[in-house]
C-alpha beads as a LAMMPS data file, in Angstrom:
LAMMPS data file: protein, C-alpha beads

289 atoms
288 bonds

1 atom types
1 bond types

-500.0 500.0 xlo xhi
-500.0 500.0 ylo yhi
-500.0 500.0 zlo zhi

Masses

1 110.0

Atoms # bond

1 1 1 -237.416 -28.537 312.499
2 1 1 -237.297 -31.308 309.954
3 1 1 -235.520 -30.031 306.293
4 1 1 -235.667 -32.353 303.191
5 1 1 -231.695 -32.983 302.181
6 1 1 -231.096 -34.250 298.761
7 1 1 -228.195 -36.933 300.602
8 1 1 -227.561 -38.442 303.917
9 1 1 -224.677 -36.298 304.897
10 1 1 -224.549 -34.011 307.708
11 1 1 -222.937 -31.071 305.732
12 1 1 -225.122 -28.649 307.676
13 1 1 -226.142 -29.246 311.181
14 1 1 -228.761 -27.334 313.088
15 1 1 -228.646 -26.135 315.937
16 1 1 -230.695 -24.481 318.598
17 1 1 -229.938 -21.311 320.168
18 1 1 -231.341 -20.335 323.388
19 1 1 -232.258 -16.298 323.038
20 1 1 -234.914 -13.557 325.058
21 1 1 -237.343 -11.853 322.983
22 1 1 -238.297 -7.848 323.480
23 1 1 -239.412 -8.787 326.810
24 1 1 -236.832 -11.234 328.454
25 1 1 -238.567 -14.198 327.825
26 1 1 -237.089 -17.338 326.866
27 1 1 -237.291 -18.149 322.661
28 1 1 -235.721 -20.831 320.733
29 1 1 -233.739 -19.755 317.132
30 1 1 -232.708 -22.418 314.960
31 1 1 -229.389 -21.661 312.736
32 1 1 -227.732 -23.338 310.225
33 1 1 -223.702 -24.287 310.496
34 1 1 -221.665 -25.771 308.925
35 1 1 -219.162 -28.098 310.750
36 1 1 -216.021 -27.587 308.242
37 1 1 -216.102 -23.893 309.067
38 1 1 -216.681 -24.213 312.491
39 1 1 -212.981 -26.236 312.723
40 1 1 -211.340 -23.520 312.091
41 1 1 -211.799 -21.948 315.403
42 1 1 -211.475 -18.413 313.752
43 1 1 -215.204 -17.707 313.047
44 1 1 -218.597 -17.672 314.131
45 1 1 -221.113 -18.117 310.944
46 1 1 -224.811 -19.276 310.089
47 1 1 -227.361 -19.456 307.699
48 1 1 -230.546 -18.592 308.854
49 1 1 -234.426 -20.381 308.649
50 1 1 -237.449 -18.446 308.535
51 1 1 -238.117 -19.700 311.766
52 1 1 -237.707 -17.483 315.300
53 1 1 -238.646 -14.214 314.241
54 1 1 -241.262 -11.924 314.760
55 1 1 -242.076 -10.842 311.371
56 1 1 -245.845 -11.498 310.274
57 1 1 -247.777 -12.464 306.596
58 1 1 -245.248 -13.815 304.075
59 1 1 -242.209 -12.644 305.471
60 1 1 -242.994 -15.033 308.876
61 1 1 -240.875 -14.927 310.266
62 1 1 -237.084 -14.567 311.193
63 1 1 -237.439 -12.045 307.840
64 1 1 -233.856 -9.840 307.239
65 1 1 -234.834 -8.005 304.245
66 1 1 -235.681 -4.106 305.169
67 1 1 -237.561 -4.629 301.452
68 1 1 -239.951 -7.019 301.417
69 1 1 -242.764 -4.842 302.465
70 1 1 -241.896 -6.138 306.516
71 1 1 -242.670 -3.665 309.464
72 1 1 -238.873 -2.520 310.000
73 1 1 -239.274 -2.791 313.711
74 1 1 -239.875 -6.688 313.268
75 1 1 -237.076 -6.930 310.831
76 1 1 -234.474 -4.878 313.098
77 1 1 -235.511 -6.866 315.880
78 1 1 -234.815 -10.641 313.643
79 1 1 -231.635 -9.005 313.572
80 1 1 -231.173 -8.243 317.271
81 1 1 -231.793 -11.870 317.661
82 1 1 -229.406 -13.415 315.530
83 1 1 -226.447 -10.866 316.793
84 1 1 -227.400 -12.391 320.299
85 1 1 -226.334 -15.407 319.600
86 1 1 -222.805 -14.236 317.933
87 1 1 -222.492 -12.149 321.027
88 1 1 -222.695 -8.942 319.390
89 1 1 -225.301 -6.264 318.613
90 1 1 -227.291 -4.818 315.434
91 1 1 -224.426 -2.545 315.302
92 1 1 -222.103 -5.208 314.086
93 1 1 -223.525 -6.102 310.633
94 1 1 -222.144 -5.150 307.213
95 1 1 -224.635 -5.776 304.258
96 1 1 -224.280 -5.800 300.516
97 1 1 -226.454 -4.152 298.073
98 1 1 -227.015 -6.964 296.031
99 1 1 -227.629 -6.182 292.421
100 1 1 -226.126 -9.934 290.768
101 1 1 -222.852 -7.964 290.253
102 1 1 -219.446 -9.862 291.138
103 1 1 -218.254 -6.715 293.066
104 1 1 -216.220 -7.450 296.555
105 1 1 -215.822 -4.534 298.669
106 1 1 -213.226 -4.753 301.725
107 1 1 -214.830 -3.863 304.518
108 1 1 -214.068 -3.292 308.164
109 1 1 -215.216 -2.012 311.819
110 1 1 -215.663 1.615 310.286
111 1 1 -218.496 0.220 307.978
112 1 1 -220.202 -1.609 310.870
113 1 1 -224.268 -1.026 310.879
114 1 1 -224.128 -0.132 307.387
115 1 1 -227.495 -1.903 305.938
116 1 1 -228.917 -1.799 309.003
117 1 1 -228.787 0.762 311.588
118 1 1 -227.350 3.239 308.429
119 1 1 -227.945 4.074 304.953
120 1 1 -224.785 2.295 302.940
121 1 1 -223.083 4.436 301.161
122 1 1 -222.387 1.804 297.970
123 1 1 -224.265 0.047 295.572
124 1 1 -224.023 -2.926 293.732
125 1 1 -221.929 -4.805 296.191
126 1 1 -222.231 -8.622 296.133
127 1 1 -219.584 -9.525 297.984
128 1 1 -217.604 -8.353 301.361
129 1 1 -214.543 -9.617 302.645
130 1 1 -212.521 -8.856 305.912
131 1 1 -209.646 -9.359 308.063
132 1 1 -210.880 -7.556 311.206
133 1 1 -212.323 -9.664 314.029
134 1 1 -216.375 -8.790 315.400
135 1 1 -217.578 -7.405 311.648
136 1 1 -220.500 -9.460 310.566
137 1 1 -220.350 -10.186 307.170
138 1 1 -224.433 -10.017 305.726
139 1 1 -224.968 -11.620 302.592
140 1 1 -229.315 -12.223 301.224
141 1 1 -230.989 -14.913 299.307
142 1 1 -234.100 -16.638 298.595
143 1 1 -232.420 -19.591 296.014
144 1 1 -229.630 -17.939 295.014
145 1 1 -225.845 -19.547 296.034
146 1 1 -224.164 -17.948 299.444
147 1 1 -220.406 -18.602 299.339
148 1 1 -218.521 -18.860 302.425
149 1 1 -214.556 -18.627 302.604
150 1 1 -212.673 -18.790 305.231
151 1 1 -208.238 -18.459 305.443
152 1 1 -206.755 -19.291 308.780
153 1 1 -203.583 -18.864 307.846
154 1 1 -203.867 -14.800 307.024
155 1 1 -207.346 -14.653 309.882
156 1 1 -209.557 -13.467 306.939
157 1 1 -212.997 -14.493 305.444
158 1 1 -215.203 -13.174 302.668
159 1 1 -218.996 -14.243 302.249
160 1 1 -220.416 -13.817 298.738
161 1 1 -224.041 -13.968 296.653
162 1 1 -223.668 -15.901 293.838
163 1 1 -227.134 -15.835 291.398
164 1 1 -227.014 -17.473 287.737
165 1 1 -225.118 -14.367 286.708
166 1 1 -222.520 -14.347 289.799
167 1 1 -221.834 -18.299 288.863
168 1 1 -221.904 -17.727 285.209
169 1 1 -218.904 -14.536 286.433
170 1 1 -217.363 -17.162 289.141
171 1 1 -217.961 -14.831 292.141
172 1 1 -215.768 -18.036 294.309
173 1 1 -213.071 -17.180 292.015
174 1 1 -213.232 -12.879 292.368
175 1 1 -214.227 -13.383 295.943
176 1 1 -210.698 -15.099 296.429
177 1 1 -208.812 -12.735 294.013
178 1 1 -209.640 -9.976 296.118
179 1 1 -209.155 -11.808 299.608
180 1 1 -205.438 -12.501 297.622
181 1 1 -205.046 -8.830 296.628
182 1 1 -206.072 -7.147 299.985
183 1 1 -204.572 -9.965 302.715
184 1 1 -202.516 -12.166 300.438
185 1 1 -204.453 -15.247 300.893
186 1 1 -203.386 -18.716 298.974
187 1 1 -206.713 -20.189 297.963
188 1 1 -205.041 -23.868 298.776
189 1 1 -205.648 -22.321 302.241
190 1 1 -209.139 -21.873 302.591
191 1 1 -211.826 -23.431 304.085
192 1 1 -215.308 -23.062 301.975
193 1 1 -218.312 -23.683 301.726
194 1 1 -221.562 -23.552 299.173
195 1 1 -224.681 -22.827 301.117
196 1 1 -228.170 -23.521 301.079
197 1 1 -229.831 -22.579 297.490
198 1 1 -232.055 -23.992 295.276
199 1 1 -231.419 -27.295 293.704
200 1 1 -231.148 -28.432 289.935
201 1 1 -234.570 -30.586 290.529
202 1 1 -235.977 -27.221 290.952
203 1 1 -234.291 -25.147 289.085
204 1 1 -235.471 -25.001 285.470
205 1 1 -233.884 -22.316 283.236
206 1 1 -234.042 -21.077 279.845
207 1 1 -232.189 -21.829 276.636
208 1 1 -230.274 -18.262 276.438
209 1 1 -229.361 -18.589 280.219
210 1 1 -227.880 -22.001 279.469
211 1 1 -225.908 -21.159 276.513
212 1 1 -223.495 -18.361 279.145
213 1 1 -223.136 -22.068 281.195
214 1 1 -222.059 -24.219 278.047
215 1 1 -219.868 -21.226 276.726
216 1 1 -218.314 -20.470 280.440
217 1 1 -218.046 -23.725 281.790
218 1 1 -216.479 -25.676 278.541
219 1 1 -216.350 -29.643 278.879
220 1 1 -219.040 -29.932 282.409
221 1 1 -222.174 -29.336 280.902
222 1 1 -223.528 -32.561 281.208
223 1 1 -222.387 -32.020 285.225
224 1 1 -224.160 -28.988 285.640
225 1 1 -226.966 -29.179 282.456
226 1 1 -229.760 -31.500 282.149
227 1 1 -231.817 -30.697 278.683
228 1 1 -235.340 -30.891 279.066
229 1 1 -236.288 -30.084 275.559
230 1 1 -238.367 -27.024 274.128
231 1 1 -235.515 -24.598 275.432
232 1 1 -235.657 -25.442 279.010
233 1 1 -232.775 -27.084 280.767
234 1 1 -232.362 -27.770 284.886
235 1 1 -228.977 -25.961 286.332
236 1 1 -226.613 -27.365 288.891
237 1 1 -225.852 -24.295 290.481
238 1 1 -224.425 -26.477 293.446
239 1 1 -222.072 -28.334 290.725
240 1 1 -221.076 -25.473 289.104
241 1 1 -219.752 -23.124 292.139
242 1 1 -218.007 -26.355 293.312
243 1 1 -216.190 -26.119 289.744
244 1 1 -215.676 -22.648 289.849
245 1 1 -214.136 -23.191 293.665
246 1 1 -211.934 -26.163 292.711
247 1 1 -210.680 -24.868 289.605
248 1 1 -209.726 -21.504 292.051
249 1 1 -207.344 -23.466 294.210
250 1 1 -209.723 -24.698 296.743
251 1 1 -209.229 -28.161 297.793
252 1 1 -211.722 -30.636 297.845
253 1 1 -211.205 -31.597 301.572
254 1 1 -211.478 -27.906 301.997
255 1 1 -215.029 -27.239 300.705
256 1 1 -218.289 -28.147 301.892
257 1 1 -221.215 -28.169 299.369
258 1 1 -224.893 -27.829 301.002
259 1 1 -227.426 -30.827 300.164
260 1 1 -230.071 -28.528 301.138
261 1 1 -232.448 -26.698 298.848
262 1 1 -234.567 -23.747 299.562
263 1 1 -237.079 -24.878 297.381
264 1 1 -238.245 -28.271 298.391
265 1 1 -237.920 -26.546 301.942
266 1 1 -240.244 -23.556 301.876
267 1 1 -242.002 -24.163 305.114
268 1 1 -238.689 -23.749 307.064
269 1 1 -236.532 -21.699 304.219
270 1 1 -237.568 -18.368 301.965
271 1 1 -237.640 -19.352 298.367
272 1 1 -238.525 -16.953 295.579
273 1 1 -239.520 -19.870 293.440
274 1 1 -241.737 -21.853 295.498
275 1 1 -243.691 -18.858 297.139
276 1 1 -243.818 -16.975 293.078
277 1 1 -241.710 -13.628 295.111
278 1 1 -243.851 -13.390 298.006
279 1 1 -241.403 -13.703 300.736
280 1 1 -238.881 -12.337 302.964
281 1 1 -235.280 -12.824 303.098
282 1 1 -233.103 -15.582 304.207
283 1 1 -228.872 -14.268 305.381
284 1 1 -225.685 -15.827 305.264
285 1 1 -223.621 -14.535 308.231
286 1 1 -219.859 -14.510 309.023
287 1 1 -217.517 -13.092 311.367
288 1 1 -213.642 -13.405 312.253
289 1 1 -213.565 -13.910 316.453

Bonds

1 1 1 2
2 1 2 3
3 1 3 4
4 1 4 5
5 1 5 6
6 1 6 7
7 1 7 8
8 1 8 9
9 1 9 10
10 1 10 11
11 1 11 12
12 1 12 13
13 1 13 14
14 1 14 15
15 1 15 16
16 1 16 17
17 1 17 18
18 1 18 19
19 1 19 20
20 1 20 21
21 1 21 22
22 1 22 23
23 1 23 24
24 1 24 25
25 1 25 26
26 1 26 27
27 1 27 28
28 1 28 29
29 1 29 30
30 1 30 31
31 1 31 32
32 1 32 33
33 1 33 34
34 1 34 35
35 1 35 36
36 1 36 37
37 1 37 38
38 1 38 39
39 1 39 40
40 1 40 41
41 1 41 42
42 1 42 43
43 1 43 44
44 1 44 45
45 1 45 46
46 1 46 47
47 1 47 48
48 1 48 49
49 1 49 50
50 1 50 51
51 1 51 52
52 1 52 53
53 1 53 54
54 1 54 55
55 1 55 56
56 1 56 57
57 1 57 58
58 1 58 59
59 1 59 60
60 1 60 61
61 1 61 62
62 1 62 63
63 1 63 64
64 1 64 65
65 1 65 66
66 1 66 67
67 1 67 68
68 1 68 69
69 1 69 70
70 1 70 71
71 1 71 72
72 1 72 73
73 1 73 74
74 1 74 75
75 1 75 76
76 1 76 77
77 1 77 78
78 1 78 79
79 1 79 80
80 1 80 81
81 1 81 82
82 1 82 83
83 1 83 84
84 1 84 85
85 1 85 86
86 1 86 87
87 1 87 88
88 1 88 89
89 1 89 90
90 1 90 91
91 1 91 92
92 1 92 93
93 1 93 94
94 1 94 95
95 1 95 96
96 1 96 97
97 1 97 98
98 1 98 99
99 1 99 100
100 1 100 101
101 1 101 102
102 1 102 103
103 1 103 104
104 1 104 105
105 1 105 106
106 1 106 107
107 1 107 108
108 1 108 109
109 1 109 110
110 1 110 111
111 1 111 112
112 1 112 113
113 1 113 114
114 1 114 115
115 1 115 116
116 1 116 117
117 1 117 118
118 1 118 119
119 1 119 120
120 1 120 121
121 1 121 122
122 1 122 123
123 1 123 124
124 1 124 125
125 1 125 126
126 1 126 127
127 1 127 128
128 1 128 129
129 1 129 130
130 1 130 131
131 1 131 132
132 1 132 133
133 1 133 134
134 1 134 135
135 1 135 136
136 1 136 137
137 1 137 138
138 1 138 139
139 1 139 140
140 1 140 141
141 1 141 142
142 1 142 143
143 1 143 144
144 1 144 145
145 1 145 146
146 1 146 147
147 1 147 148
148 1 148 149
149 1 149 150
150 1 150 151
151 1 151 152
152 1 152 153
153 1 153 154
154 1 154 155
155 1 155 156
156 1 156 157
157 1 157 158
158 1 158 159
159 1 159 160
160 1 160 161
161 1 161 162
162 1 162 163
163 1 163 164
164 1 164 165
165 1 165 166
166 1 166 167
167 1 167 168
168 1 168 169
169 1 169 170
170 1 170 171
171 1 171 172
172 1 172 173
173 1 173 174
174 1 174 175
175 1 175 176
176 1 176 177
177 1 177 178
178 1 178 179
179 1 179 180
180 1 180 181
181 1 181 182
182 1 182 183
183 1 183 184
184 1 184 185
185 1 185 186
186 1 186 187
187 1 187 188
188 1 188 189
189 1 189 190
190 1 190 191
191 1 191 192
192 1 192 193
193 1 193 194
194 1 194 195
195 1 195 196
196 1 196 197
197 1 197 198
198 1 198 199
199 1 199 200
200 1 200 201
201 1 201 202
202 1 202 203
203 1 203 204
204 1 204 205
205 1 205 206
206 1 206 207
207 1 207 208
208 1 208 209
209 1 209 210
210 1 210 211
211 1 211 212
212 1 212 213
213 1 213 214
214 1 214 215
215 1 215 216
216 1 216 217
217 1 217 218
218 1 218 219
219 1 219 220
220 1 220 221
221 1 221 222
222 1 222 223
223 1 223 224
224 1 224 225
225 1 225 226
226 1 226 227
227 1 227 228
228 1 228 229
229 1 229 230
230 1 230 231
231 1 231 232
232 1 232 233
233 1 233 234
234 1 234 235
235 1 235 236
236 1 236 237
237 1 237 238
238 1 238 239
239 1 239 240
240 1 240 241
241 1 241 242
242 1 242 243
243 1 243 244
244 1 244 245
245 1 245 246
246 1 246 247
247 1 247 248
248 1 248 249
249 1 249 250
250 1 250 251
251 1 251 252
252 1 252 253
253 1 253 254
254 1 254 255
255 1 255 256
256 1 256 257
257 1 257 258
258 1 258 259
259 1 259 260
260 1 260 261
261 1 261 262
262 1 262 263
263 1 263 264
264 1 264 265
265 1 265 266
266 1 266 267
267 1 267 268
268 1 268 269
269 1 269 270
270 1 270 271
271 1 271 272
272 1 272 273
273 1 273 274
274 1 274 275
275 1 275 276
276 1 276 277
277 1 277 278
278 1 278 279
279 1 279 280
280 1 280 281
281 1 281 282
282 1 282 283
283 1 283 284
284 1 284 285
285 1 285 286
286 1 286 287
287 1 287 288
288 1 288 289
């Protein structure tokens, strides 16, 4: 599986993991992870390809989206196979309803399945945290920004979707006000990370959307803001949720910022832009052990 990166570093490492299919043969699935997280010792995570699944058409194939128009037996079973390999079953996911909100909802074993083997029973949730160990947190993208956050100290994590509206709202920063609020974490504590997402090469916006960045984000617009003239501008979205984690108390040794986009990788990652909305669904995952 070869991905473009946009820098040397191995931020994200790929790795292999052996699985059996509906029938008990042998199948490779490649996941994302990132090493920073991994240190903890505290959690399992990944970010998934589009590769290992069964799904068929545009949504080929590891699709996690019940809808993108996928046969839900494919897309329950791309789930079975990515709970395999953190040891647990499709019982064990919790999944947002994202709507581009900056809502975190505290979740726990009692909500387990919900998204997937039940009907959820809230909206407009784009962010979940938790302190209890085996919930797998389920977060959905296709270009937008996953945020990962992990506290040792308290053995609690949150995973949030961050869009141009969740940045432009600084989802890092609610994410961490409610991880503070519900299991007293210090943000100084965390481990973090910015996940795959589309990159500012790619991502061209208009002049309205980049007047919430210059009026939220006061002295970095030429960090996150390159104007192209005629009312289009390319968006850091990378840069910007690294400001937005720093200036929440995250340290810098403490975050990890992805060098992969999901646009100049469509062939192994889902990307709304690149395919023009025909495709499936790409998921952040994390879980406390």
């Amino acid at each position: 599986m070869e991905l473009i990166k946009k820098s040397k570093e191995d931020v994200l490492i790929t790795k292999i993991h052996p699985i059996k299919d509906m029938n008990g043969c042998n199948q490779d699935l490649p996941l994302l992870h990132y090493p920073l997280l991994e240190d903890t010792g505290i959690v399992e995570h990944c970010f998934t390809t589009r590769l290992g699944g069964v799904s068929e058409g545009v949504c080929a194939s590891l699709n996690l989206s019940f809808s993108r128009g996928d046969d839900p037996v494919a897309v329950l079973e791309n789930y079975r196979r990515v709970a395999t390999t953190f040891g647990k079953t499709v019982d064990d996911f919790v999944c947002t309803d994202q709507t581009h909100t900056t809502t975190v909802l505290q979740v726990g074993k009692k909500e387990c399945g919900y998204g997937v083997t039940k009907e959820r029973p809230y909206t407009d949730v784009d962010g979940l945290i938790t302190n209890e160990p085996g919930v797998i947190l389920s977060t959905f993208y296709a270009d937008c920004v996953p945020l990962y956050f992990v506290d040792p100290v308290n053995k609690a994590i949150g995973l949030s979707h961050s869009g141009w509206r969740g940045t432009v709202g600084r989802m890092g920063q609610k994410t961490l006000e409610a991880m503070k609020e519900a299991f007293g974490t210090n943000p100084a504590d965390v481990y973090a990370a910015i996940g795959p997402s589309i990159c500012q090469d790619c991502y061209e916006i208009s002049e309205d959307v980049a007047e919430h960045f210059y009026e939220e984000f006061q002295g970095h617009g030429d960090e996150i803001l390159i104007n192209k003239g005629n009312g289009k501008y390319q968006l850091d979205l990378w840069k910007t949720n690294e400001i937005v984690m720093l200036e929440a108390g995250i340290l810098p040794e403490h975050l990890a910022v992805t060098n992969i986009c999901t646009c100049c990788n469509e062939t192994v990652l889902f990307s709304h832009r690149a395919s023009q909305g025909k495709r499936g669904n790409l998921a952040a995952f994390l879980m406390l052990k």
